[in-house]
C-alpha positions as CSV (number, residue, x, y, z in Angstrom):
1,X,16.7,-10.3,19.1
2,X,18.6,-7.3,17.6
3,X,19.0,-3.8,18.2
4,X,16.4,-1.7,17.5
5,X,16.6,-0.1,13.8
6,X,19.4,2.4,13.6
7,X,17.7,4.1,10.4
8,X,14.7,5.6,10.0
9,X,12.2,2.7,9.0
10,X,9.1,2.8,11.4
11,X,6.5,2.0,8.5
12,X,5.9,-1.3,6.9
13,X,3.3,-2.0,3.9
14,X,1.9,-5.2,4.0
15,X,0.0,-7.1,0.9
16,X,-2.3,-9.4,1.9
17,X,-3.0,-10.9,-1.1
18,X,-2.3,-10.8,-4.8
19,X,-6.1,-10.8,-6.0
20,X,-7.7,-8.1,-7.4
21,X,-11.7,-7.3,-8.7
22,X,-10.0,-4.5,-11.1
23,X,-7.7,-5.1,-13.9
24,X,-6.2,-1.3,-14.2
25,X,-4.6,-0.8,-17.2
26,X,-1.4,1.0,-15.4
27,X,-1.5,-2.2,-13.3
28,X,-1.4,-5.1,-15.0
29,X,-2.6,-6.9,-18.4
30,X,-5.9,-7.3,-19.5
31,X,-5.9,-11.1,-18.9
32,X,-4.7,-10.5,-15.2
33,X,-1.7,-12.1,-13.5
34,X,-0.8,-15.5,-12.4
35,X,-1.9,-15.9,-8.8
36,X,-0.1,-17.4,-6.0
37,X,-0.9,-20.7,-4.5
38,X,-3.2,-20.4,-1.3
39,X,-0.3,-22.0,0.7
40,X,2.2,-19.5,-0.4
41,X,0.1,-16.2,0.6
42,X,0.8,-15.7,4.2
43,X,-1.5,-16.5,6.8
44,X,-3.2,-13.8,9.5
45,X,-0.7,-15.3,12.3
46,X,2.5,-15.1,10.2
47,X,1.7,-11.5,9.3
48,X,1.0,-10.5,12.9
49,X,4.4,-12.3,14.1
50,X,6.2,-10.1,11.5
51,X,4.8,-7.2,12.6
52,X,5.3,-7.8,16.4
53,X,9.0,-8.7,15.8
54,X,8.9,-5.0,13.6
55,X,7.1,-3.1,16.3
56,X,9.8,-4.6,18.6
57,X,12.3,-2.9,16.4
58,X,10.6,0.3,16.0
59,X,7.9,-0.1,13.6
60,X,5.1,2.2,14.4
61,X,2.9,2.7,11.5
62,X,1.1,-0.1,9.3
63,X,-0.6,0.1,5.6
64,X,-2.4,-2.8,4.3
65,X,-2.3,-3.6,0.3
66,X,-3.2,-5.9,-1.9
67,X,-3.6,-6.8,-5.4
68,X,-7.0,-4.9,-3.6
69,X,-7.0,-6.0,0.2
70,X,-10.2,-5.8,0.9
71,X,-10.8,-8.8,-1.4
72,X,-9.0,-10.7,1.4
73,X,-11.3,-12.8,3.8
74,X,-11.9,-11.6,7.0
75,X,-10.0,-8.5,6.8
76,X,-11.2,-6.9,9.5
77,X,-10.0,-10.0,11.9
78,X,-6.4,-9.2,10.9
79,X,-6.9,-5.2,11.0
80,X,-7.8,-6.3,15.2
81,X,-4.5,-8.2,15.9
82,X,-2.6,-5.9,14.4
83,X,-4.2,-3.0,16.4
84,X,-3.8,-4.8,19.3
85,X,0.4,-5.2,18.9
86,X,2.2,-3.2,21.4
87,X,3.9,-0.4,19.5
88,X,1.5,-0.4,16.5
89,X,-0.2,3.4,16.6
90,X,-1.9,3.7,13.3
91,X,-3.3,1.4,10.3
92,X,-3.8,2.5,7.1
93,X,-5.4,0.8,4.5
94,X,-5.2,1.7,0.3
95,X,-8.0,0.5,-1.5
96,X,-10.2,0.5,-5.1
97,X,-13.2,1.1,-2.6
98,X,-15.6,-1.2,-4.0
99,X,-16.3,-3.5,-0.7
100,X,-16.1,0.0,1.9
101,X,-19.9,0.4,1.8
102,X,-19.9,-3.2,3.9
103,X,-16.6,-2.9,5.4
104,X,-15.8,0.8,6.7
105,X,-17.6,0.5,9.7
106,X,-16.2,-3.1,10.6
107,X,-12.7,-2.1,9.9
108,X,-13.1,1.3,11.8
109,X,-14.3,-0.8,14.9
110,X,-11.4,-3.4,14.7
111,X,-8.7,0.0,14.6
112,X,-8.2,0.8,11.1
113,X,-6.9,4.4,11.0
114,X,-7.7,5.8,7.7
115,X,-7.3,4.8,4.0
116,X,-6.4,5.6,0.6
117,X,-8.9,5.3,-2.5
118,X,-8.0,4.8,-5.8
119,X,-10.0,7.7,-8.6
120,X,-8.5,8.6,-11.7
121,X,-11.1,10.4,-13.4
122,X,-14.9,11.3,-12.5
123,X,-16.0,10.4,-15.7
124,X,-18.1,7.1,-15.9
125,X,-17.1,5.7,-19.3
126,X,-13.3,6.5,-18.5
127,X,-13.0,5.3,-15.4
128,X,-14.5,1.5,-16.9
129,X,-11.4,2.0,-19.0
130,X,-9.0,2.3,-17.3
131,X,-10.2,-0.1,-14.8
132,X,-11.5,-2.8,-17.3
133,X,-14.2,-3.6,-14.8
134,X,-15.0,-0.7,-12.1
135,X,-18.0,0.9,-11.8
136,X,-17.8,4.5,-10.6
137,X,-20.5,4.8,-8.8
138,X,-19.0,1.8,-6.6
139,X,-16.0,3.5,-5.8
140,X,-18.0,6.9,-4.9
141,X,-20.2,4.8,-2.3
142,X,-17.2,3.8,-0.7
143,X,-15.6,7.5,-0.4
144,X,-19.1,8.3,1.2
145,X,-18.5,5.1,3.2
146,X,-15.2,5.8,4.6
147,X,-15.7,9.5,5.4
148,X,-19.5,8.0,7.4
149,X,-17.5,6.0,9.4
150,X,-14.7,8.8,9.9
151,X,-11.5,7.0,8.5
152,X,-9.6,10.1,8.6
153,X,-8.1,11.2,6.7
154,X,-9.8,9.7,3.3
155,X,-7.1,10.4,0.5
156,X,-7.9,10.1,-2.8
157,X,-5.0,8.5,-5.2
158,X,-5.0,10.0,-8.6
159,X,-2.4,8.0,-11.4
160,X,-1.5,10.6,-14.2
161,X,-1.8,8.2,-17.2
162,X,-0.1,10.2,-20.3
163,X,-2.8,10.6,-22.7
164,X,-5.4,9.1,-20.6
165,X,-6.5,11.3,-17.9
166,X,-4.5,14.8,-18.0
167,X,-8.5,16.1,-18.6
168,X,-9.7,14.4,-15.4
169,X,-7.6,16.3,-13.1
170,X,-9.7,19.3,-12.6
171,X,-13.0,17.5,-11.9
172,X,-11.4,15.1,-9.0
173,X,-9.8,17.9,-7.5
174,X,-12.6,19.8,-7.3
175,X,-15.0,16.9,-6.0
176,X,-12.3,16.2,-3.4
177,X,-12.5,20.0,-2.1
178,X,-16.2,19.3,-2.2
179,X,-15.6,16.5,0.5
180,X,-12.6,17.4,2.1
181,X,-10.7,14.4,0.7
182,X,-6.9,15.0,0.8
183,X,-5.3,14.4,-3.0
184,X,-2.3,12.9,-4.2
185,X,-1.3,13.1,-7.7
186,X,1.0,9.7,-8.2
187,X,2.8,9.6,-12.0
188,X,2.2,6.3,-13.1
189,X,6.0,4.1,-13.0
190,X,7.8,2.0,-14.8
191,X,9.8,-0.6,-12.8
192,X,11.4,-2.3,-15.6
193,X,13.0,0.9,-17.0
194,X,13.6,2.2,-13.1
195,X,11.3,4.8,-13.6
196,X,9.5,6.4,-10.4
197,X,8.5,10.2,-9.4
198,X,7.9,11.6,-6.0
199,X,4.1,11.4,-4.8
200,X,2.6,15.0,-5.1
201,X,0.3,15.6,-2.0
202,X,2.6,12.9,-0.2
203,X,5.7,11.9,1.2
204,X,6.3,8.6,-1.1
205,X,9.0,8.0,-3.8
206,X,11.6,10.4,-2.1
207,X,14.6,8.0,-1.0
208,X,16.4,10.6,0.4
209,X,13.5,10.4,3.6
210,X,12.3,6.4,2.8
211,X,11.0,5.3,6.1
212,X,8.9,2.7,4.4
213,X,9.4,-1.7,4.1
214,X,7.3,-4.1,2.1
215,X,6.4,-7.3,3.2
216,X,4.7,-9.5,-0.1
217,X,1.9,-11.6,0.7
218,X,4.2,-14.6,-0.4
219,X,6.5,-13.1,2.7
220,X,9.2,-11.5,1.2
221,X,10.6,-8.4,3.2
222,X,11.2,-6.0,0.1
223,X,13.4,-2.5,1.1
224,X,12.7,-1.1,-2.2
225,X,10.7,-1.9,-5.4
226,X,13.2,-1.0,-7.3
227,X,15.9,-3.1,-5.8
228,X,15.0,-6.3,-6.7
229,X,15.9,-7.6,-3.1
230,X,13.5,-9.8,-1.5
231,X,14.5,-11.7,1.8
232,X,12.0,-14.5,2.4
233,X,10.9,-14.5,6.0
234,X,10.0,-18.0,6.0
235,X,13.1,-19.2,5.0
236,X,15.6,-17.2,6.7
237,X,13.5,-16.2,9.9
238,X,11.6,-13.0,10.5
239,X,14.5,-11.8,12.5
240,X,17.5,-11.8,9.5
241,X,15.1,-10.9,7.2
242,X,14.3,-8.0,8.6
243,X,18.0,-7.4,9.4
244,X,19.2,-8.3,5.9
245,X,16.5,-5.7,4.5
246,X,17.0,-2.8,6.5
247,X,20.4,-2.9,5.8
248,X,19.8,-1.5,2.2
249,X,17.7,1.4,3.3
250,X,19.3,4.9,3.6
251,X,20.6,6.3,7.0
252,X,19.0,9.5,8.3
253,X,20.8,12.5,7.2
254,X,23.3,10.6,4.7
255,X,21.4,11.4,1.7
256,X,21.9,7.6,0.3
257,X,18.8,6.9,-2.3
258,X,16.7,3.3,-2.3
259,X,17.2,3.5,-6.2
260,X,21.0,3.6,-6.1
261,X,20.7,-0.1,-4.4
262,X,19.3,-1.3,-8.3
263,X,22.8,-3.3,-8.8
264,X,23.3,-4.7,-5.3
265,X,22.5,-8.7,-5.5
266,X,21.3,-10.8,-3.1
């Protein structure tokens, strides 16, 4: 084992799977993605011994993605073995909020701290738009779900779409105040071009303060999207991988940016 991390990376986001019951249009085509093989997404144990070698290094915080995670089976098993790592003090979980109505209350019980919900309008006909196959009123019974079984805080994500949505803004800010729901404005990106904003409402996309890893569900350790390095924990070991990735992310105080890493092979 190596020293603990000498930067400031105690936060690791962790896709579960690739699948997804939306198609957004800011996501991905209309036709979908190709999917991984089921033997290439990582299992419940190999996620849980890469986040007990992280939480031996200083990993304290957890958020679980997808493609849409909840779409993953059993979700709430892994949300328990996570929780119960040594080290591991909150879970977060960012989802479309379709499945919350069945799930909230399981994944609350197994130590899921709180999550994030996708809305980017409040308007029916839009919101089947942009999501190709969303219902509105799904997503809604899952806010009411999450805040029922006091996942706090529930934050609402909202994507500026240009041209889309600017009109929206007003009426999901105002049915957030309604509920207390924390909102965080999120410019949609552009990874091909390198194009990415800071998160309004939230810490994310500022490299100067990245405190943040990504492990894919095909287990690659990722230190920044817009790197284009991947270190493959199955291949090279947890351990390197995790060395070989922290390596690219900024010290504290030195005012190096993820983004300046675009170049860097590997």
């Amino acid at each position: 084992m190596f020293d603990r991390f000498n930067r400031r990376i105690n936060y690791l986001r962790i896709s579960v799977t690739d699948r997804c019951n939306f198609r957004c249009t800011y996501c991905m085509p209309a036709e979908g993605v190709p999917l991984k093989k089921h033997e290439e997404i990582l299992s419940f144990d190999e996620i849980a011994d890469v986040v007990k070698v992280g939480a031996q290094l200083g990993l304290t915080k957890i958020r679980l993605t997808g493609g849409e995670p909840l779409v993953r089976k059993d979700i709430a098993v892994l949300v328990q073995m996570l929780a119960q790592i040594e080290g591991i003090e909150d879970i977060g979980l960012t989802t479309n909020g379709v499945f919350l109505p069945q799930l909230a209350k399981p994944l609350k019980e197994a130590g899921l701290s709180r999550v994030n919900i996708s809305l980017d309008t409040m308007n029916p006909e839009k919101f089947r738009e942009i999501s190709r196959t969303g219902i509105l009123s799904d997503v809604l019974k899952g806010i009411d779900a999450a805040l029922e079984a006091e996942l706090q805080p529930v934050k609402i994500n909202f994507v500026r779409i240009p041209g889309i949505n600017e009109n929206d803004e007003a009426d999901v800010r105002e049915f957030c105040n309604g509920k207390g729901l924390k909102l965080r404005f999120i410019r949609q990106m552009n990874l091909e071009k390198g194009e990415f904003y800071p998160v309004e409402g939230g810490a994310g996309g500022i490299c100067d303060v990245c405190n943040r890893l990504r492990l894919t569900a095909d287990g690659f350790l990722v230190p920044c999207l817009h790197s284009g390095l991947r270190f493959n924990i199955r291949e090279m070991g947890i351990e390197e991988a995790f060395r070989r990735a922290v390596q690219f992310k900024p010290e504290e105080g030195t005012g190096t940016k993820s983004h300046e890493f675009s170049n860097i092979g590997g």
